[in-house]
NUPA-981620 format. One record per residue: residue number from 1; residue in one letter; x, y negated, z of N, C-alpha, C in turn. Coordinates in Angstrom, 1 decimal. Each point is the difference from the previous one (the first is absolute). Layout:
! residues N
- num / residu / n.px / n.py / n.pz / ca.px / ca.py / ca.pz / c.px / c.py / c.pz
- NUM / a / X / Y / Z / X / Y / Z / X / Y / Z $
...
! end
This chain:
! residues 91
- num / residu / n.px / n.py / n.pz / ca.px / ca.py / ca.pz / c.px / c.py / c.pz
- 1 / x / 86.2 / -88.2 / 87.3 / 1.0 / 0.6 / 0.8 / 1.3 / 0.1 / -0.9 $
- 2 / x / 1.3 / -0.9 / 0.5 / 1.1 / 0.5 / -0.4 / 0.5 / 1.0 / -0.2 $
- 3 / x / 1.1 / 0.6 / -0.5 / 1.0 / 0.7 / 0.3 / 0.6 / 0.3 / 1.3 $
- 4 / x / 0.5 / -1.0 / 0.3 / 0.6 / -0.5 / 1.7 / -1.4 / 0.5 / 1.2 $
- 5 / x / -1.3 / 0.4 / -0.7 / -0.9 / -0.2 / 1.2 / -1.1 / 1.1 / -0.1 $
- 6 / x / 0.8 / 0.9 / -1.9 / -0.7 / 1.0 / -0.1 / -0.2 / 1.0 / 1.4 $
- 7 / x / -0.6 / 0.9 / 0.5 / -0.1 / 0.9 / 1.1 / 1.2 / 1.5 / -0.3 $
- 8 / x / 0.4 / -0.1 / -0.9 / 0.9 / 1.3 / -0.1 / 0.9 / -0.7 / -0.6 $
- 9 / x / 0.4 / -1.2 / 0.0 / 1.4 / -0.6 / -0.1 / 0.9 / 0.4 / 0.9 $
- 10 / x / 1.3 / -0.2 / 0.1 / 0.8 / 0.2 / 0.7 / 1.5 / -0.9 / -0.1 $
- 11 / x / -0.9 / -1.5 / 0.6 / 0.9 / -0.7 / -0.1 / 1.3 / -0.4 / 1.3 $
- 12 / x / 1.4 / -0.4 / -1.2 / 1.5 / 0.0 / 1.0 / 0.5 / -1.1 / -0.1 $
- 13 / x / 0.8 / -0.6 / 1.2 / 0.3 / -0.9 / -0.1 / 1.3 / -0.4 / -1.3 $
- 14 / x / -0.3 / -0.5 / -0.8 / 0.6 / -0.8 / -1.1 / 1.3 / 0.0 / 0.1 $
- 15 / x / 0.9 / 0.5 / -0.9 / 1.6 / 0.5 / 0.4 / 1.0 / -1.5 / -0.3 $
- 16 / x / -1.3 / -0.9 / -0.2 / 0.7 / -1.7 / 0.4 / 0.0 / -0.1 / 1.0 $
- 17 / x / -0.5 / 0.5 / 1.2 / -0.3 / -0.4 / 1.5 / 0.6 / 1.4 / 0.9 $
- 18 / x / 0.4 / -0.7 / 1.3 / 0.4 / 1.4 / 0.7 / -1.0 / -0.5 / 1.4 $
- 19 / x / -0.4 / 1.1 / 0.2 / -1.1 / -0.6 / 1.1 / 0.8 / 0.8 / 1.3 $
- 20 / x / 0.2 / -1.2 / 1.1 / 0.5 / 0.7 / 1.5 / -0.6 / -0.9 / 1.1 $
- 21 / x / 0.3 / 0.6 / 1.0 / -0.4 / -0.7 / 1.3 / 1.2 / -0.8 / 0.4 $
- 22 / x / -0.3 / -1.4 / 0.3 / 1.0 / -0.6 / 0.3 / -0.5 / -0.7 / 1.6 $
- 23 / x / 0.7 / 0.7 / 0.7 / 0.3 / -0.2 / 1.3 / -0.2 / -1.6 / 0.3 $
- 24 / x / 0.8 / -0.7 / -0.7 / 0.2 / -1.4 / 0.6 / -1.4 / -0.8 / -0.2 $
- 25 / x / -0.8 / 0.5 / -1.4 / -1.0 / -1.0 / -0.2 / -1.4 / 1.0 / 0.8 $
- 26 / x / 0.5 / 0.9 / 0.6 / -1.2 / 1.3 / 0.5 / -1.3 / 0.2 / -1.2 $
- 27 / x / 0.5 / 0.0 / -1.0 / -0.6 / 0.3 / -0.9 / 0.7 / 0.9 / -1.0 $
- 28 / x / -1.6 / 0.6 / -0.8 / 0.9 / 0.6 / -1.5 / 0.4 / -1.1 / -1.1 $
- 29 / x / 0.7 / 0.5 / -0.7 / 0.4 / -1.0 / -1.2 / 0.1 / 0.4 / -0.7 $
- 30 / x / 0.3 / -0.6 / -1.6 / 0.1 / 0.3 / -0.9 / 1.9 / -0.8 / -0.7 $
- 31 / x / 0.7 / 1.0 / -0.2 / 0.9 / -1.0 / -0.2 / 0.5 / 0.3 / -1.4 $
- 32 / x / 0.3 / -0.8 / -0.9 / 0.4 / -0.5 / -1.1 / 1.3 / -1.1 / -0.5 $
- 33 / x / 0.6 / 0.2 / -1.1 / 1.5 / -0.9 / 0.3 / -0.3 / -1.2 / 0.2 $
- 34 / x / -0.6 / -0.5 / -0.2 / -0.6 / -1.8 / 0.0 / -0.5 / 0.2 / 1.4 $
- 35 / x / -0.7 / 0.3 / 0.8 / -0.4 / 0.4 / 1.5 / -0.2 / 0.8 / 0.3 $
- 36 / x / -1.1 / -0.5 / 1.0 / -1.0 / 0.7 / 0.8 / -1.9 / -0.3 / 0.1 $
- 37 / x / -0.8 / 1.0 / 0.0 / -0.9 / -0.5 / -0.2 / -1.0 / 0.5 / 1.8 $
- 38 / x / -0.1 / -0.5 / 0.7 / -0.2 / 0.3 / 1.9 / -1.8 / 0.7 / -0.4 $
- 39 / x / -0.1 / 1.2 / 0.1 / -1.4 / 0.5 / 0.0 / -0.9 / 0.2 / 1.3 $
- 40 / x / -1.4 / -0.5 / -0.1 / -0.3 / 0.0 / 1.4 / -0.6 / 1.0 / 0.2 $
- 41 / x / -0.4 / 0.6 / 1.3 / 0.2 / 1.5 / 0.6 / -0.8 / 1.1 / -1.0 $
- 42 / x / -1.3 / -0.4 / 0.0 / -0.8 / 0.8 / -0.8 / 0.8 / -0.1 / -1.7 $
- 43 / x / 0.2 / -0.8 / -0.7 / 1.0 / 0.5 / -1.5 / 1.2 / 0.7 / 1.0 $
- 44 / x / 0.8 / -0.2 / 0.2 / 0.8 / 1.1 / 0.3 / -0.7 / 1.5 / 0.4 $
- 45 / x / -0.3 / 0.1 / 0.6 / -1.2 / 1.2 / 0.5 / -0.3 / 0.4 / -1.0 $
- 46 / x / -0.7 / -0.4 / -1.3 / -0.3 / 0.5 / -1.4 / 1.4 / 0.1 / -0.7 $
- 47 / x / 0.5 / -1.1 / -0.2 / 1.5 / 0.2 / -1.0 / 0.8 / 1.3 / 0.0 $
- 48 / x / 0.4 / 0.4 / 1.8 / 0.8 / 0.9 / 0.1 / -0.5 / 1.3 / 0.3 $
- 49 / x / -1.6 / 0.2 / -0.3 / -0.3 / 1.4 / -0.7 / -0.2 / -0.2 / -1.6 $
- 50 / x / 0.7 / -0.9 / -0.6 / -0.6 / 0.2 / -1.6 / 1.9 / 0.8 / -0.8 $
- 51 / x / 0.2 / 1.3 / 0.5 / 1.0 / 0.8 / -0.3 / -0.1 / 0.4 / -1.5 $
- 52 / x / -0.8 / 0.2 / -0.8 / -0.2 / 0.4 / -1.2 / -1.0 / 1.8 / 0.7 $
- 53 / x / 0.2 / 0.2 / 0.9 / -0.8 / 1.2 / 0.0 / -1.3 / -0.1 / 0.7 $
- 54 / x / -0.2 / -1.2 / 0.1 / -1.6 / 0.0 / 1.0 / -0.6 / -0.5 / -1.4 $
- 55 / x / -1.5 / 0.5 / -0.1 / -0.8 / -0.8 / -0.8 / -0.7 / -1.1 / 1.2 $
- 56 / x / -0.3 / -0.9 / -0.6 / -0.8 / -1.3 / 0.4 / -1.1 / 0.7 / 1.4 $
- 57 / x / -0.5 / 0.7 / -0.6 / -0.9 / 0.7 / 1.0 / 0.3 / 0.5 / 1.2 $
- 58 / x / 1.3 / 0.6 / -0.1 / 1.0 / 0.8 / 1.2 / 0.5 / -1.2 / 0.4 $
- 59 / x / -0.1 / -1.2 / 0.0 / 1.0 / -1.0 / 0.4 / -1.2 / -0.7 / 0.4 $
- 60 / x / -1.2 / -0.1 / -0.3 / -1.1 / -0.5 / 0.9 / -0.4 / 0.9 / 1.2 $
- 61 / x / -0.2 / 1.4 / 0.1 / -0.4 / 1.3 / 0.6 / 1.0 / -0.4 / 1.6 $
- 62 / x / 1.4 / 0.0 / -0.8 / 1.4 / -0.1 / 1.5 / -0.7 / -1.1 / 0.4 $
- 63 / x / -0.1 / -1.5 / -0.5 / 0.1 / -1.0 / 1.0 / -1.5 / 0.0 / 0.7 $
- 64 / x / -1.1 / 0.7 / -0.6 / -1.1 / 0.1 / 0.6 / 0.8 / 0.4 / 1.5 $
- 65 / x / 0.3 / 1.4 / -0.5 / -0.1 / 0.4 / 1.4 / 1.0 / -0.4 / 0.9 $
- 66 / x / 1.3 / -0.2 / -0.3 / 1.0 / -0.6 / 0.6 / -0.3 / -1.0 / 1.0 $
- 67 / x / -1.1 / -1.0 / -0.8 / -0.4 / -1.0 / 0.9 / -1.4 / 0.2 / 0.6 $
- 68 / x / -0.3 / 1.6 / 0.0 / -1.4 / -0.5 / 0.1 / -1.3 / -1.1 / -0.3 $
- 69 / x / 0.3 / 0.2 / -1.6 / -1.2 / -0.8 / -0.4 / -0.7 / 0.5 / -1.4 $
- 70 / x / -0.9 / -0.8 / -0.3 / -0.5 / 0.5 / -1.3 / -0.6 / -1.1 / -0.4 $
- 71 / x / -0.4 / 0.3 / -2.0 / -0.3 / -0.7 / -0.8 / 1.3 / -1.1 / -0.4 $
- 72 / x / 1.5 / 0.9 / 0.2 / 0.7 / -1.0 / -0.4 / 0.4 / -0.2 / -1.4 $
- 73 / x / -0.8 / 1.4 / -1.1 / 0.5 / -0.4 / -1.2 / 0.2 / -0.9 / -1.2 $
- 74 / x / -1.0 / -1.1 / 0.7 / -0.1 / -1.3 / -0.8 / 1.2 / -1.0 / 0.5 $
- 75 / x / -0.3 / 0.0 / 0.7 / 1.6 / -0.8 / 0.9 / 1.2 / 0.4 / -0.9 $
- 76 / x / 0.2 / 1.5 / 0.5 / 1.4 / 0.6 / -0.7 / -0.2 / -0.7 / -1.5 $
- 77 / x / -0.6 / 0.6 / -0.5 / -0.8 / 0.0 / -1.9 / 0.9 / -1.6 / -0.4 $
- 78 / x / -0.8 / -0.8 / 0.8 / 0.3 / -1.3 / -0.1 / 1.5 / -0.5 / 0.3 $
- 79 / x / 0.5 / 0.6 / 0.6 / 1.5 / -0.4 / 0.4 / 1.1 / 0.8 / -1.1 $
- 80 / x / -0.5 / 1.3 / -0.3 / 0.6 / 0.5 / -0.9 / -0.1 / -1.0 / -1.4 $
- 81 / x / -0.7 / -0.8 / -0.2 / -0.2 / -0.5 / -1.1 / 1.0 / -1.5 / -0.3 $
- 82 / x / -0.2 / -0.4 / 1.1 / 0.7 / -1.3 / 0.6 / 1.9 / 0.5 / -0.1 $
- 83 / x / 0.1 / 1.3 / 0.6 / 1.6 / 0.5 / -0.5 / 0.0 / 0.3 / -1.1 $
- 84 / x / -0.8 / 0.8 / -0.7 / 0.5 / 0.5 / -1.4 / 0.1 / -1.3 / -0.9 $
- 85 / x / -0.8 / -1.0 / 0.2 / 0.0 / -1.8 / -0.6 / 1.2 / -0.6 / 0.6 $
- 86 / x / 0.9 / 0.5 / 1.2 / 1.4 / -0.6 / 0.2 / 1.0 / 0.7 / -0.2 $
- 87 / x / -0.7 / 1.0 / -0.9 / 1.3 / 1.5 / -0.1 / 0.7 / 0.7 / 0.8 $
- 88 / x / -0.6 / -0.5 / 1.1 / 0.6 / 1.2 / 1.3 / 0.2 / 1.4 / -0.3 $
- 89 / x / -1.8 / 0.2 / -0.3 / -0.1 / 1.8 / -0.6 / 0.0 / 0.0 / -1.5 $
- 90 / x / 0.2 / 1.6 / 0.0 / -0.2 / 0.4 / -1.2 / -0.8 / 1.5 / -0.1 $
- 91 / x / -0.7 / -0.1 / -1.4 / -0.7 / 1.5 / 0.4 / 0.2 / 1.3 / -1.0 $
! end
């Protein structure tokens, strides 16, 4: 287990990236001077609870229940890992 995927991490979006909802593409994003990076529903859903104050756990716990589901912490785990490898987050 990473850093990015430890359970009492508390990872934020990367102060290279500004993450918003953009209306036009009805998606979240990620934007950066060189672009844009178009996230699809579920990474956005994770990206834009990763504030610096949720640990990993609390950001599995909300979308459990947000979306009513479970067993999603491998999912999350795994996507956290995939951003902190494109430097989206930081922890």
């Amino acid at each position: 287990m990473s850093a990015a995927t430890a359970t009492d991490a508390c990872p934020r979006v990367s102060r290279r990236f500004r993450l918003q909802w953009e209306e036009a593409q009805n998606a979240w994003v990620l934007l950066y001077p060189e672009g844009m990076v178009k996230l699809n529903q579920s990474a956005g859903e994770i990206m834009r609870r990763c504030d610096g104050s949720r640990t990993v756990s609390a950001i599995v716990a909300d979308l459990e229940q947000a979306f009513g589901a479970s067993g999603l912490a491998d999912d999350v785990a795994k996507f956290l890992e995939l951003a902190r490898a494109q430097q989206w987050i930081e922890t």
